[in-house]
Backbone bond lengths (Angstrom), bond angles and torsions (degrees), N, CA, C in turn:
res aa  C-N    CA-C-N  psi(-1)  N-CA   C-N-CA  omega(-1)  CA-C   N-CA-C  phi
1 X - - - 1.469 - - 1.527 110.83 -
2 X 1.204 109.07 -28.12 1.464 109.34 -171.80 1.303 115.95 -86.01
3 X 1.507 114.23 -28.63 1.553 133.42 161.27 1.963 111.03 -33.93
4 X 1.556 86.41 -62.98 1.286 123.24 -171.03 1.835 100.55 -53.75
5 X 1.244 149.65 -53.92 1.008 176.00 38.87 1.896 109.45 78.61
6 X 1.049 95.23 -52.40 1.695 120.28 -165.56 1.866 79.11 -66.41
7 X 1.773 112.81 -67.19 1.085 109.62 -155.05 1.791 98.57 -80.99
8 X 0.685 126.19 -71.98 2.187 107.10 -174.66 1.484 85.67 -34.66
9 X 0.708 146.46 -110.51 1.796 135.23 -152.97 1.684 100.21 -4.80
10 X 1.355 96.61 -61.97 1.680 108.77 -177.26 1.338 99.32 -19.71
11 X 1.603 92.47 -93.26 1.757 127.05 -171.27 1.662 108.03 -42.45
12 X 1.037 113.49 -57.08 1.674 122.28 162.71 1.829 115.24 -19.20
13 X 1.337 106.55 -55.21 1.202 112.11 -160.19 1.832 92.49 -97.74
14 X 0.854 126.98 -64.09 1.441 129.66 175.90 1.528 110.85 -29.82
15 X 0.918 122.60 -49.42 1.972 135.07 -156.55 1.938 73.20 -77.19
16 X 1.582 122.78 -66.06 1.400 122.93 -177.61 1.691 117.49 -56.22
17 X 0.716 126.77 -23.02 1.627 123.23 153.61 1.730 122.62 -89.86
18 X 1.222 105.84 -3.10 1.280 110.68 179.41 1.876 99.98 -89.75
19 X 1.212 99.83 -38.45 1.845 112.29 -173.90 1.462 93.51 -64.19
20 X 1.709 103.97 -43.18 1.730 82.51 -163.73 1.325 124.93 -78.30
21 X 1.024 103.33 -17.56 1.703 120.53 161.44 1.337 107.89 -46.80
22 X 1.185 96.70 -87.69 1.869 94.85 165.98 1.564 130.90 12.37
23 X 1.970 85.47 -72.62 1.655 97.45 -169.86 1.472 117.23 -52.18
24 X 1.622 130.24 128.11 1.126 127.68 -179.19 1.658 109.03 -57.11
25 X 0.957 117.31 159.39 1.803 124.15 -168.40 1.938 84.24 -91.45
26 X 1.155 98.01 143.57 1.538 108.69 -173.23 1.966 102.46 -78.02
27 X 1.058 108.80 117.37 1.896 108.81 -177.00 1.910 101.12 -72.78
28 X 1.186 122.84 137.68 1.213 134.14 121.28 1.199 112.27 2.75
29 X 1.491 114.59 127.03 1.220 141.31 147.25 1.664 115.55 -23.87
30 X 0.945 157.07 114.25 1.131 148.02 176.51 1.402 104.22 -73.31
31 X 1.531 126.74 126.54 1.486 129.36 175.39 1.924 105.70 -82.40
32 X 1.154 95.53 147.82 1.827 96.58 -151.36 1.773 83.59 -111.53
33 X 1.378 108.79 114.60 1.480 119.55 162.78 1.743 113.58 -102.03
34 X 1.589 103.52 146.55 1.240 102.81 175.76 1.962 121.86 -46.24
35 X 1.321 102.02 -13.29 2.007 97.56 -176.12 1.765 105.81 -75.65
36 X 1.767 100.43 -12.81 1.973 107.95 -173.54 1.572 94.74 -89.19
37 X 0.771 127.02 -27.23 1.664 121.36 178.38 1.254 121.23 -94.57
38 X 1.585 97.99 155.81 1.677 103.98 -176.20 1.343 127.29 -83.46
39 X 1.121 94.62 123.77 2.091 129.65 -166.07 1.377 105.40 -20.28
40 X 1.406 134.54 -39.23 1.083 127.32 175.19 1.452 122.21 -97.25
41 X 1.249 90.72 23.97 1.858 92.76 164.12 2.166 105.98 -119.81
42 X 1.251 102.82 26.82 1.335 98.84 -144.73 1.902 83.51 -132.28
43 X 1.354 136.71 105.85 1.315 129.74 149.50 1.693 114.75 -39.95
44 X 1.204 114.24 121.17 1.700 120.30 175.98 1.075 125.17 -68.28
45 X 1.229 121.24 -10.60 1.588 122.33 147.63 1.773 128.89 -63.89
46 X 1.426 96.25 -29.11 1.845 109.36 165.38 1.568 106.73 -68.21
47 X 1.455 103.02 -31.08 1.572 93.96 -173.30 1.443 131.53 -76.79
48 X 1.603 100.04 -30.67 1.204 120.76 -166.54 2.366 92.50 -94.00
49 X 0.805 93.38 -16.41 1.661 93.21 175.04 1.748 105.53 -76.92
50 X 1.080 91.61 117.76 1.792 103.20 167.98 1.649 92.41 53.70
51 X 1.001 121.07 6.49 2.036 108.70 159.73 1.756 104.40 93.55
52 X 1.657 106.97 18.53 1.561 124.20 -171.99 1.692 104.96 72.59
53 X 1.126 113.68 38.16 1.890 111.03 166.71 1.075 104.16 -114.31
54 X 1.718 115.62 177.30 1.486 117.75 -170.13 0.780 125.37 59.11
55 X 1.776 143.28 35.13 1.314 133.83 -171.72 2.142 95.03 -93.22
56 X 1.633 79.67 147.00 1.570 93.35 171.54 1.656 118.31 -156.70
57 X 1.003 121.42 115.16 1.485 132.33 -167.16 1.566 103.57 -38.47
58 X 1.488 96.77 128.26 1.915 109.53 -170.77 1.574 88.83 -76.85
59 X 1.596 90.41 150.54 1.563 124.01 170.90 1.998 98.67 -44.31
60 X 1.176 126.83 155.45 1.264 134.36 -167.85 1.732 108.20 -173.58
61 X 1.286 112.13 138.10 1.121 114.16 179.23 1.885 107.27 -144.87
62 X 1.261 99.89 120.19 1.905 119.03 179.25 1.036 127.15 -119.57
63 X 1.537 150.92 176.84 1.034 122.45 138.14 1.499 110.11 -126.94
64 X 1.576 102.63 169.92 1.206 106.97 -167.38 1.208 130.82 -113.75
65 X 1.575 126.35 -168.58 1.618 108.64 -168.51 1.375 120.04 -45.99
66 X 1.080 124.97 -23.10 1.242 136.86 -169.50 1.829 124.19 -83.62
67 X 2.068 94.65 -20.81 1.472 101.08 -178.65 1.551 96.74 82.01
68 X 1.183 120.98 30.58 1.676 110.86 -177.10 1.533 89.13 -108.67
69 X 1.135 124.12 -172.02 1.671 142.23 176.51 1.612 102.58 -100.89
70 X 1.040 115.74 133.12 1.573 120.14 158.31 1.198 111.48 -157.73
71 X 1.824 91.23 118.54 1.600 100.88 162.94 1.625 114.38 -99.63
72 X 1.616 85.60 -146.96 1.764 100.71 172.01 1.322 112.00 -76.22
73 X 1.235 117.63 -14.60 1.599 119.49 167.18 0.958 122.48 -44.22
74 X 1.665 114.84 -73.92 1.237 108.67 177.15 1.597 129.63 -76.12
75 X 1.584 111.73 41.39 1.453 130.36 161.15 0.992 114.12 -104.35
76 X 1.059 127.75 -26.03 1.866 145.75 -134.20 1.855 84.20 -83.82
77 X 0.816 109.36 126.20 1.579 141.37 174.72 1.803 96.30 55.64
78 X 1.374 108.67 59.83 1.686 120.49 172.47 1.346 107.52 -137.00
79 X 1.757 98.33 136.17 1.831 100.99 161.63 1.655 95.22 -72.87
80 X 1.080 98.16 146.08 1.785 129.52 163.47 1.947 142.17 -107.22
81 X 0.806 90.04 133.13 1.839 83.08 159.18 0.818 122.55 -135.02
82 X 1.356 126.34 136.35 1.445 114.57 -177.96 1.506 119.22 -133.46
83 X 1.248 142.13 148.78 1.404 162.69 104.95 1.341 167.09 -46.77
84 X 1.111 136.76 118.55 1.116 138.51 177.15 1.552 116.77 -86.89
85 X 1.268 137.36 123.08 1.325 127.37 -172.82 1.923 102.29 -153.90
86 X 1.211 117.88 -166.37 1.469 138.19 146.35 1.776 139.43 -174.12
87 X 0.819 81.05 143.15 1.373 101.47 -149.05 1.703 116.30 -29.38
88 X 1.351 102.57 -51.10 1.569 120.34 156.11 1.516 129.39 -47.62
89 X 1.169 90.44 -3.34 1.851 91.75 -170.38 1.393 108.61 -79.91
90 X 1.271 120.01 132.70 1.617 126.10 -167.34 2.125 97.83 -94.03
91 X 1.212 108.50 -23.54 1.482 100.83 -145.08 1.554 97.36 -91.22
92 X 1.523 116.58 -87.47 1.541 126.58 175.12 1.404 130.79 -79.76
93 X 1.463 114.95 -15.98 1.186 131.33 -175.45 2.011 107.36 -61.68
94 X 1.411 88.29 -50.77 1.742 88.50 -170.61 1.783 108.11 -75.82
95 X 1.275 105.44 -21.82 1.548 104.12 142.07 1.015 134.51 -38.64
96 X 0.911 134.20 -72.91 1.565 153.87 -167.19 1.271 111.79 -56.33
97 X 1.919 98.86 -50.07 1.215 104.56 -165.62 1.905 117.46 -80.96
98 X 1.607 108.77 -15.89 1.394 123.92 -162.92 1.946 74.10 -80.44
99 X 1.513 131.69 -54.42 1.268 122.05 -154.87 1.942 88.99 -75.21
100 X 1.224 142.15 -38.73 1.257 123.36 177.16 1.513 114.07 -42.42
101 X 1.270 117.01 -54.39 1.127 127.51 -179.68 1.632 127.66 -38.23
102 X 1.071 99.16 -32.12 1.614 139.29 -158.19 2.078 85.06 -89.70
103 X 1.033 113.09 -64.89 1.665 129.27 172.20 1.893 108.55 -35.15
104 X 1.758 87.46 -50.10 1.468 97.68 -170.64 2.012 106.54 -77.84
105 X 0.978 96.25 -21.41 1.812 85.35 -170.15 1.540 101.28 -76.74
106 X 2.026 132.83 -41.06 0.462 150.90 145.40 2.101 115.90 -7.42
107 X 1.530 94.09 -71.95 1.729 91.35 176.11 1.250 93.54 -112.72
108 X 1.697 136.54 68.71 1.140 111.79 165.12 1.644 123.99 -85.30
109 X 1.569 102.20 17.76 1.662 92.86 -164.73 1.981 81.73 -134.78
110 X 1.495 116.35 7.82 1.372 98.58 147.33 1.215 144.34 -90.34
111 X 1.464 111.25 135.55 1.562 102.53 -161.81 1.421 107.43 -95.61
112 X 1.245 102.59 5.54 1.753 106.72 171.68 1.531 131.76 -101.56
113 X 1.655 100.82 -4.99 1.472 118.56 164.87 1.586 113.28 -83.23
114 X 1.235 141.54 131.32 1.617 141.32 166.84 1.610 99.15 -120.04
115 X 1.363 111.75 144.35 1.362 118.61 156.18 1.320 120.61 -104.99
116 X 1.339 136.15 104.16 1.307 135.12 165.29 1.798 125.15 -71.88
117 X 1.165 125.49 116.39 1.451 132.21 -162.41 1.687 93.66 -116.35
118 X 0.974 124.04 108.72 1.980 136.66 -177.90 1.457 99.82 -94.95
119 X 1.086 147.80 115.07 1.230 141.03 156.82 2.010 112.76 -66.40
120 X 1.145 108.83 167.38 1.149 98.73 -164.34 1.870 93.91 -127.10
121 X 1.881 114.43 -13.01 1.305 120.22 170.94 1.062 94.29 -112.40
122 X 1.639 117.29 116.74 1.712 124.16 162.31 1.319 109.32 -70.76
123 X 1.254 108.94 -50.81 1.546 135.99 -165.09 1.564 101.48 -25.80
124 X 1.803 94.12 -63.32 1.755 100.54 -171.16 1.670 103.53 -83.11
125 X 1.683 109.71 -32.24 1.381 100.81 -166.92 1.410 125.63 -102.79
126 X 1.393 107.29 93.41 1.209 134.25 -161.59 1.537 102.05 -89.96
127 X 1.480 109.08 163.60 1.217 113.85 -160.16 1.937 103.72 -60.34
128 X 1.366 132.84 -33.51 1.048 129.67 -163.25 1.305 92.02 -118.82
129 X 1.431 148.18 -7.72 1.766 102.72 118.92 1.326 149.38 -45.02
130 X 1.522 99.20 -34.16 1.496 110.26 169.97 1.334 123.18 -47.65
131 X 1.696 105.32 -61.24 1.727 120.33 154.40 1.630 127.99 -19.00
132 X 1.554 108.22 -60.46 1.251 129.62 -175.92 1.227 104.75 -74.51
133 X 1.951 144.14 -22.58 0.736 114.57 158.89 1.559 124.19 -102.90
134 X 1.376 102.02 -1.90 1.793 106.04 165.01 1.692 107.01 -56.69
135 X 0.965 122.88 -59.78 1.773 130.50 -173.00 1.720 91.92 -55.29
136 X 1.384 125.03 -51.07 1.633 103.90 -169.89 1.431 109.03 -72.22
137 X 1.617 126.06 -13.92 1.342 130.26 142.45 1.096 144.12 -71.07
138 X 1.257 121.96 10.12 1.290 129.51 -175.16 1.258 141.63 35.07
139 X 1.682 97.21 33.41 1.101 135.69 159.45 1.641 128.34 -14.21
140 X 1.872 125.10 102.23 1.309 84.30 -164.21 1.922 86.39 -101.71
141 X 1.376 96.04 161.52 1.014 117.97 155.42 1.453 145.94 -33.83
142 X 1.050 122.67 65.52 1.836 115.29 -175.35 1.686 103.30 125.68
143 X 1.806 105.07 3.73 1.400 107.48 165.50 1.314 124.45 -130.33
144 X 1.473 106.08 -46.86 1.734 116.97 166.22 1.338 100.35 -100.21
145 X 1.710 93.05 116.27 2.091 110.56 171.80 1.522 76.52 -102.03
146 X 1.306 86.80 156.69 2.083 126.19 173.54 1.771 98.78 -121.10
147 X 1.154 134.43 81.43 1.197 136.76 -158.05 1.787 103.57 -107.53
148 X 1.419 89.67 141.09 1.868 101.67 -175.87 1.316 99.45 -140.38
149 X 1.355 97.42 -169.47 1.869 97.21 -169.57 1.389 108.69 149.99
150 X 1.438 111.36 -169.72 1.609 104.78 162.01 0.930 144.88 -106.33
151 X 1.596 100.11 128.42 1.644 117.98 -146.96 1.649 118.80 -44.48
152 X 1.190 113.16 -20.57 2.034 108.70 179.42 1.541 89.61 -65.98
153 X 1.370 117.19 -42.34 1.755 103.51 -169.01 1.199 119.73 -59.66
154 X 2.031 110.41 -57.87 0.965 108.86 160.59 1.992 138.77 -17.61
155 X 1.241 90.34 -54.27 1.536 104.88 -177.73 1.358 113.81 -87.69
156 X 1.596 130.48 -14.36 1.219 132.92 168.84 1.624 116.82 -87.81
157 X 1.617 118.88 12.23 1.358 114.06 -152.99 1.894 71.57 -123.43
158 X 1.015 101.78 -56.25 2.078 120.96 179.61 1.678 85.17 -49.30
159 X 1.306 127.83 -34.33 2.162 99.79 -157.08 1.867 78.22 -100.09
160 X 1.303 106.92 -57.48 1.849 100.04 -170.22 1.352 139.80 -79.06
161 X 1.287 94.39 15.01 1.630 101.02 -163.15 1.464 102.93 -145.79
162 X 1.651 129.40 -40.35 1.282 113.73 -169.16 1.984 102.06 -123.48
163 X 1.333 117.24 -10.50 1.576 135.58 157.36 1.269 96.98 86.56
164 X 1.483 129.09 33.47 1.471 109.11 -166.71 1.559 98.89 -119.33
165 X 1.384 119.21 42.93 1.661 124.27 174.40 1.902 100.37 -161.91
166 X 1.144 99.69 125.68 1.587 103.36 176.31 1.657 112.23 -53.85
167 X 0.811 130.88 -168.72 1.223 141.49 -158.48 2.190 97.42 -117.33
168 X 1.193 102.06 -65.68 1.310 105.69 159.36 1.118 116.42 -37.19
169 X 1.540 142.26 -68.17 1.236 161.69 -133.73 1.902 84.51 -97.11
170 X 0.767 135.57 -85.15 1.940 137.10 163.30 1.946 101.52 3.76
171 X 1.334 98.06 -51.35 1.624 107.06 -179.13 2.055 106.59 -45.81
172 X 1.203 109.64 -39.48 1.401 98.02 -176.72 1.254 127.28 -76.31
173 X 1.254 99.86 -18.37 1.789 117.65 179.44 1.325 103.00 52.65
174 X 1.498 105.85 54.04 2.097 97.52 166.10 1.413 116.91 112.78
175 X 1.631 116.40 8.66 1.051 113.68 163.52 1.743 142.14 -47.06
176 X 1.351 114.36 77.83 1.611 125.14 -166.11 2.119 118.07 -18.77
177 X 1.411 94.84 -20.65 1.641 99.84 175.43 1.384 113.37 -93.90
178 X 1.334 133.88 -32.16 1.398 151.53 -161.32 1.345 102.33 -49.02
179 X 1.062 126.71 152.83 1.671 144.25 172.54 1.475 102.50 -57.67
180 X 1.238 133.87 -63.85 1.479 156.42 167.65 1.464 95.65 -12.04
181 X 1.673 107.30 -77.81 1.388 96.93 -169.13 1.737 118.50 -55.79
182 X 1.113 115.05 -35.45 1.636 100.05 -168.91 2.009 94.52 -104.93
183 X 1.674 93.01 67.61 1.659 81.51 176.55 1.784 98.81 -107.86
184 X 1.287 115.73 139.82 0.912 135.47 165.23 1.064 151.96 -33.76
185 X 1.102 114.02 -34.94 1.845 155.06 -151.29 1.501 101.13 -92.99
186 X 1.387 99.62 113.56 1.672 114.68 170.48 1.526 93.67 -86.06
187 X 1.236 138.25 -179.22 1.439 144.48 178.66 1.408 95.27 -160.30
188 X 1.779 104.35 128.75 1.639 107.67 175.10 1.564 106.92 -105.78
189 X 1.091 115.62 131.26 1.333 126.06 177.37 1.500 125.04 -94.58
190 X 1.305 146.58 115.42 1.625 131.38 163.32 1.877 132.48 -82.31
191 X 0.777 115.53 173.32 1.521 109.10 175.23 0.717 127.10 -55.61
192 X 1.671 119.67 -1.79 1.862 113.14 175.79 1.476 94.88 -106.87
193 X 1.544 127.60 19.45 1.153 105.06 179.30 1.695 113.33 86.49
194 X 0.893 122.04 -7.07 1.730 129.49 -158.93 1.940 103.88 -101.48
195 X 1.078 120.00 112.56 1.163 128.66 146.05 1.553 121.19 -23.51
196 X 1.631 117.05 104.55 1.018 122.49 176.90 1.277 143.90 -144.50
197 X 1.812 89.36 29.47 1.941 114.69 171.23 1.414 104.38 -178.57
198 X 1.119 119.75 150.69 1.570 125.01 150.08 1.574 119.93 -109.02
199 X 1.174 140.00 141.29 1.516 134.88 -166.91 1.444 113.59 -151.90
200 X 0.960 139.19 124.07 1.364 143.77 -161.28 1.241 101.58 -90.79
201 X 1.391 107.26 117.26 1.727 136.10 -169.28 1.435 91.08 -69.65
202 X 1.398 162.32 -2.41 1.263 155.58 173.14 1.205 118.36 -115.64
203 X 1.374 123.44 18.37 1.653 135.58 -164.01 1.210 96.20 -131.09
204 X 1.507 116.95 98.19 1.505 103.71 152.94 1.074 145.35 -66.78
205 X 1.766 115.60 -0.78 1.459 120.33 160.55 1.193 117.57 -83.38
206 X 1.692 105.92 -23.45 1.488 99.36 166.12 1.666 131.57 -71.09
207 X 0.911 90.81 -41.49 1.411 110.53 165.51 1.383 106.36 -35.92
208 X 1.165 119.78 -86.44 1.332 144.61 172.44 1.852 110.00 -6.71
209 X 1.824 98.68 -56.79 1.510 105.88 171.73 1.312 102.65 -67.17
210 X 1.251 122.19 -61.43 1.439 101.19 -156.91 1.974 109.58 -63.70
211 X 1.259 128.52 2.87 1.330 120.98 -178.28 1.808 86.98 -89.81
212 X 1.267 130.84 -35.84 1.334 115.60 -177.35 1.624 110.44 -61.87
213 X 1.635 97.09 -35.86 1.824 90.26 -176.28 1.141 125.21 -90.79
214 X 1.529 101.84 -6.40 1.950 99.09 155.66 1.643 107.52 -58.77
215 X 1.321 109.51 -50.46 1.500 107.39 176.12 1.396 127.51 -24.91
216 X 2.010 84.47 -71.49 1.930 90.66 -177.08 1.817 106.52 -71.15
217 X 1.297 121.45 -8.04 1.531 114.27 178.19 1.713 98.38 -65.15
218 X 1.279 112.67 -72.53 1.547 118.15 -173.93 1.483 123.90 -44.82
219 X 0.901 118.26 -16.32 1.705 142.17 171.70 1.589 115.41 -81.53
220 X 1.229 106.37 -14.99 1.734 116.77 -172.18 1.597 110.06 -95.12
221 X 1.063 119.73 111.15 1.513 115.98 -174.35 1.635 116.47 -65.71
């Protein structure tokens, strides 16, 4: 009997190391250079530099609900998300922002996740609008910035650095009808600064992935 016993234990455990073998090893994030994206989201000077490799989010400086300073510093060895939005926006914005939120309860006790929120109207979204709508977001403090500033930067950081405004479309600097403003696109960032998802801020399945790949981002040495 014990023979009998000895071996299903055997077979038991074997067939279970045989499965785990099996399982494919989970790949890396793919880091997203301007040569993987489409040409007209891409300045041609990024392209023609190093053949579109090496991309890494340009130095930037805003401030935030708070009226504090934030650059790339306080990213510098942080997973990220980032956005373009404004505050006034009735349609996709409070989308985006109810599923950000959703991101934030998730890592609210990591101190290595930040959410960056870019407005794309300075004009209206002034530092204590920003405020007023961080608090109806429940905004925490020292993770989700609501960042404003001046708007050419704004829109030069969105065409060269995070690809989520055409190059054409950049020319209006803030036109209230433009594609730009109601764009969609969450952008995941890693500690080197490197582009490493796009996820549609109105998809809760999308969503959903990118809260798993903040995971495997923060886990990556």
């Amino acid at each position: 009997m014990s023979r009998f016993v000895f071996l299903v234990v055997f077979l038991v455990v074997g067939v279970s190391i045989t499965y785990y073998l099996m399982i494919p090893e989970e790949k890396m994030l793919k880091v997203i250079n301007p040569i993987d994206l489409d040409p007209q989201m891409v300045d041609e000077s990024l392209l023609m530099d190093r053949k579109g490799y090496g991309h890494t989010i340009g130095e930037f400086s805003f401030l935030n609900q708070n009226g504090e300073t934030i650059t790339q510093q306080q990213t510098d060895g942080k997973v990220y998300v980032a956005e373009y939005f404004f505050t006034t926006c009735g349609s996709i914005c409070p989308i985006m922002n109810e599923q950000m939120q959703r991101i934030q309860k998730v890592y609210l006790r990591e101190q290595d996740l930040k959410i960056l929120s870019f407005t794309v109207y300075p004009e209206v979204d002034t530092v204590e609008q920003m405020k007023r709508y961080a608090l109806e977001h429940e905004a925490n403090d020292g993770q989700w910035h609501f960042l404003t500033g001046n708007k050419a930067d704004l829109y030069s950081l969105a065409r060269k650095s995070f690809f989520v405004l055409k190059p054409a479309e950049a020319e209006n600097l803030g036109d209230a009808n433009s594609d730009f403003i109601h764009t969609n696109n969450f952008v995941l960032v890693d500690r080197k600064r490197r582009i490493r998802g796009y996820y549609d801020g109105t998809s809760t399945a999308s969503v959903d992935s990118l809260i798993y790949d903040i995971g495997r981002l923060l886990k990556e040495e």
